[in-house]
C-alpha positions as CSV (number, residue, x, y, z in Angstrom):
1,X,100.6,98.5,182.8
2,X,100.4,94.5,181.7
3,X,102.8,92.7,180.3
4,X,101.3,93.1,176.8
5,X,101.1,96.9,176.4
6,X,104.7,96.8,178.0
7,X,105.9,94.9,175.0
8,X,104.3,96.5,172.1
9,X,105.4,99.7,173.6
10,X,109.1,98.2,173.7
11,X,108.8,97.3,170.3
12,X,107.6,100.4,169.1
13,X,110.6,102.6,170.9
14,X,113.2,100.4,169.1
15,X,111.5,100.7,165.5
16,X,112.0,104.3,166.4
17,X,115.5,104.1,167.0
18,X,116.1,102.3,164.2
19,X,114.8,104.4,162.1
20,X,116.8,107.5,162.9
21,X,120.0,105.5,163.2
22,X,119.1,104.5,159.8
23,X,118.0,108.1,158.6
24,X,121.5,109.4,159.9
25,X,123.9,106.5,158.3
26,X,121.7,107.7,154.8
27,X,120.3,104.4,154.2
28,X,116.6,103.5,154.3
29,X,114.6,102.8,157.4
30,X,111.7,100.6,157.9
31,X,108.3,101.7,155.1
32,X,110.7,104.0,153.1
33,X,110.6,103.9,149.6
34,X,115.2,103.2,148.7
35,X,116.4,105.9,146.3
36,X,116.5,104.2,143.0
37,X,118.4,105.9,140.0
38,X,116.1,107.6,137.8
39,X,115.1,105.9,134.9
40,X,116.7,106.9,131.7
41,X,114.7,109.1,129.5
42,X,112.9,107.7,126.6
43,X,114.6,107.2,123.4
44,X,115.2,110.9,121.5
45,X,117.4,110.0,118.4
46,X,115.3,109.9,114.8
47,X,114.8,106.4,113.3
48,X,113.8,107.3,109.4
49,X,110.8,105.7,108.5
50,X,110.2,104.3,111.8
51,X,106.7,104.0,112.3
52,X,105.5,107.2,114.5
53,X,103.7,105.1,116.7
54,X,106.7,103.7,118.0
55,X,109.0,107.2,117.7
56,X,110.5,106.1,121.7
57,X,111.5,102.5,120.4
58,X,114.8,102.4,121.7
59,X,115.8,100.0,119.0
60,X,119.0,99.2,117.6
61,X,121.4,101.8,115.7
62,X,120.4,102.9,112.2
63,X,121.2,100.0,109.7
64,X,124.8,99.8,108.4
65,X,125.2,100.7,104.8
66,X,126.6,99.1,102.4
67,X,129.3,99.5,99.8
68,X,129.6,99.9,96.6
69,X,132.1,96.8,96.1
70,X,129.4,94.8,98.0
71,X,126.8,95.5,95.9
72,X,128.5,95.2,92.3
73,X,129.9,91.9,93.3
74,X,126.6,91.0,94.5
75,X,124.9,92.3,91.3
76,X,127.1,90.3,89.1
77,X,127.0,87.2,90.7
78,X,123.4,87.4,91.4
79,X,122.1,88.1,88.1
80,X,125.0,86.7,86.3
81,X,125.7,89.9,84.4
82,X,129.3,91.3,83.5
83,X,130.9,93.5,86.7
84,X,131.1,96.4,84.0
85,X,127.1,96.2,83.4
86,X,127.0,95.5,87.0
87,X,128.8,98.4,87.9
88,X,127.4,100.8,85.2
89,X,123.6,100.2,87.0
90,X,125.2,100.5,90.8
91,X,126.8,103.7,89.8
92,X,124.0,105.3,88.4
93,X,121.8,104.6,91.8
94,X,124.7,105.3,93.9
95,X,124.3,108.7,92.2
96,X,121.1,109.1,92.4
97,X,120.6,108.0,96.3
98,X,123.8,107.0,97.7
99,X,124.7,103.8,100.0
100,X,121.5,101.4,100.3
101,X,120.9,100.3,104.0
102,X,119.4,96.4,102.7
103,X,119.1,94.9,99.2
104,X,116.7,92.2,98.5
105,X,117.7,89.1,95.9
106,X,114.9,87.0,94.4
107,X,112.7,85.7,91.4
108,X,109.6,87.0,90.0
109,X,107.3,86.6,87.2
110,X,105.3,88.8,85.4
111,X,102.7,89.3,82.5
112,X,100.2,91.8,80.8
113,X,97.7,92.4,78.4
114,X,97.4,96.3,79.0
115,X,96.2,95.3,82.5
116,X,99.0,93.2,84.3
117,X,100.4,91.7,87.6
118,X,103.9,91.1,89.0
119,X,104.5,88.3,91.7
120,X,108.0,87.8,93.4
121,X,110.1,86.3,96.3
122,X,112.9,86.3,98.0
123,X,115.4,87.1,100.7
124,X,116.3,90.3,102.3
125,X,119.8,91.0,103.7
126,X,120.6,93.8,106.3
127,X,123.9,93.5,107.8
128,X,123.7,92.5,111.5
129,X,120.8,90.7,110.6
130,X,119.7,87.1,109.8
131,X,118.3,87.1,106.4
132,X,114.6,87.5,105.9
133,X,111.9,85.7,103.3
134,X,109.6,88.7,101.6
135,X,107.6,88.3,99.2
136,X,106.2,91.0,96.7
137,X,103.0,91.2,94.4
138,X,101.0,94.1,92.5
139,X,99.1,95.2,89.9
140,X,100.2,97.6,86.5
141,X,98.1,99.3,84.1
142,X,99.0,100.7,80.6
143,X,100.5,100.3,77.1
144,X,102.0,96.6,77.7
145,X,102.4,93.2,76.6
146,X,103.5,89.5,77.4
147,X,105.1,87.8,80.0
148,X,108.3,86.6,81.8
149,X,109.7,85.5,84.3
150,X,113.4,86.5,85.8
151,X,115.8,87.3,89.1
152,X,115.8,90.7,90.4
153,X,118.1,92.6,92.7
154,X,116.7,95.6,94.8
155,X,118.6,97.9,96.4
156,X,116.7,99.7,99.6
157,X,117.1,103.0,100.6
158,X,116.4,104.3,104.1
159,X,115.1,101.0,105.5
160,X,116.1,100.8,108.7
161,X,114.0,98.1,110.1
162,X,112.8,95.5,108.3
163,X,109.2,96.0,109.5
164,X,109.0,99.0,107.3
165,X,109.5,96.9,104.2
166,X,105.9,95.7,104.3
167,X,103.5,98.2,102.8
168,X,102.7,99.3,99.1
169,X,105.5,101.0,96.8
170,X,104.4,103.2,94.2
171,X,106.5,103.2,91.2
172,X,108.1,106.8,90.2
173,X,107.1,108.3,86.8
174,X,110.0,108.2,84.5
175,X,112.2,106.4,86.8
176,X,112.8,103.5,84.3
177,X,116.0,103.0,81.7
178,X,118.6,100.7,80.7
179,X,122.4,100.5,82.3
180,X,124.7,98.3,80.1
181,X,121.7,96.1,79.4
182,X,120.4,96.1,82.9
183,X,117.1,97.8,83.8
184,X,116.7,99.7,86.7
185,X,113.6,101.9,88.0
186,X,112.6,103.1,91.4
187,X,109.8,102.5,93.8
188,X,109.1,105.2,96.4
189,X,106.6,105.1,99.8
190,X,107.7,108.2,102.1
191,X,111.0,108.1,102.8
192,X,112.1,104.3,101.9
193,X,113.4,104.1,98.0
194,X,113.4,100.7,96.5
195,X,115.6,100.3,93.1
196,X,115.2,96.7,91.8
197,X,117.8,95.7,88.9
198,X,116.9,93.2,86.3
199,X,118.9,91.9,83.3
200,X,118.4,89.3,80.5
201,X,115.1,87.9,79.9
202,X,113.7,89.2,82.5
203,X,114.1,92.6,81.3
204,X,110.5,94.4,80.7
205,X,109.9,98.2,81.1
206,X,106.7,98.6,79.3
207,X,105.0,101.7,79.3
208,X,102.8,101.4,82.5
209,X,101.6,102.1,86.2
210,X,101.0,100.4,89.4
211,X,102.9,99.5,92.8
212,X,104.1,96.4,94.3
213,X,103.3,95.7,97.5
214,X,106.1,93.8,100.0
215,X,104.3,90.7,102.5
216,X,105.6,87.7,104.9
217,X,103.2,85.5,103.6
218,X,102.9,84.7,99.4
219,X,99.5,86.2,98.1
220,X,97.3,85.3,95.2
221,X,95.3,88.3,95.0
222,X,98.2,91.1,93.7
223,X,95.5,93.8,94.3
């Protein structure tokens, strides 16, 4: 036998050693695969109005509500309305759907002759969450006439990520009426509610359809 067969056979015995040794201590030997943990299982909990795509998105917990307190003193101040006529409007919605999850506060301006459009912007607030420019457009058709321009605070329901925010809002039949002099009417797309508030001049519920749809970006076109 020559000298080199001697030492590949040499090497080959102690790999083989090793390898049991290793085998009986229970770690792993030489070409054998450790024993990792097992990965967790995908995400299983229900994120409301998540998009289904993304139903294993193991995001953060459902959005933190907030109170009523929060949002009449937000209300007031905002629109610079009395905390009575604040709290009149916030208790009917509270009724009607409970603790919103986000609220957005902005401008808008708005005008029709029987055909009209609505164009807005602003921030929206989540708690846990850096405060986000949105902007909103859309069309309305009906029994309606002139123009203005005012602030408006929306209350979202069921919004859990901000993502969700951008799509089209139809606006619920009958939903509209007056609050201590504050107007309030809903928006609905599946599960997510939006209730925008407006007072003063700004107050218009004319007798008419359409939707509003949310954006990053400002748009001309409210179609």
């Amino acid at each position: 036998m020559d000298r080199r067969t001697l030492i590949v056979s040499g090497l080959a015995t102690l790999s083989a050693a090793g390898a049991a040794k290793a085998q009986e201590q229970g770690q792993p030997g030489p070409y054998q695969t450790p024993n990792y943990p097992a990965a967790p299982p995908p995400y299983q909990g229900q994120n409301p109005g998540y998009p289904a795509a993304n139903a294993n998105y193991p995001g953060p917990a459902s959005a933190e509500p907030f109170t009523r307190e929060e949002m009449v003193n937000n209300v007031s101040d905002f629109l610079g309305v009395t905390a009575e006529a604040a709290g009149g409007a916030i208790e009917r919605v509270f009724k009607d759907n409970g603790r919103p999850t986000a609220y957005i506060a902005g401008q808008e301006a708005s005008g029709a002759i029987s055909i009209g459009a609505r164009y807005g912007h602003g921030l929206l607030y989540m708690k846990n969450r850096q405060p986000m420019e949105v902007f909103w457009q859309g069309p309305s058709v009906g029994w309606d006439l002139g123009g203005n321009a005012s602030r408006v605070f929306t209350l979202c329901y069921n919004l859990q990520y901000p993502e969700i925010l951008f799509q089209r809002f139809p606006g619920v039949e009958g939903s509209a009426y007056l609050v201590g002099g504050v107007g309030v009417n809903y928006l609905k797309s599946d599960e997510v509610i939006l209730a925008p508030i407006r007072a003063g001049v700004g107050l218009r519920l004319g007798a008419n359809i359409g939707y509003l749809g949310f954006s990053r970006k400002r748009r001309s076109w409210p179609f």
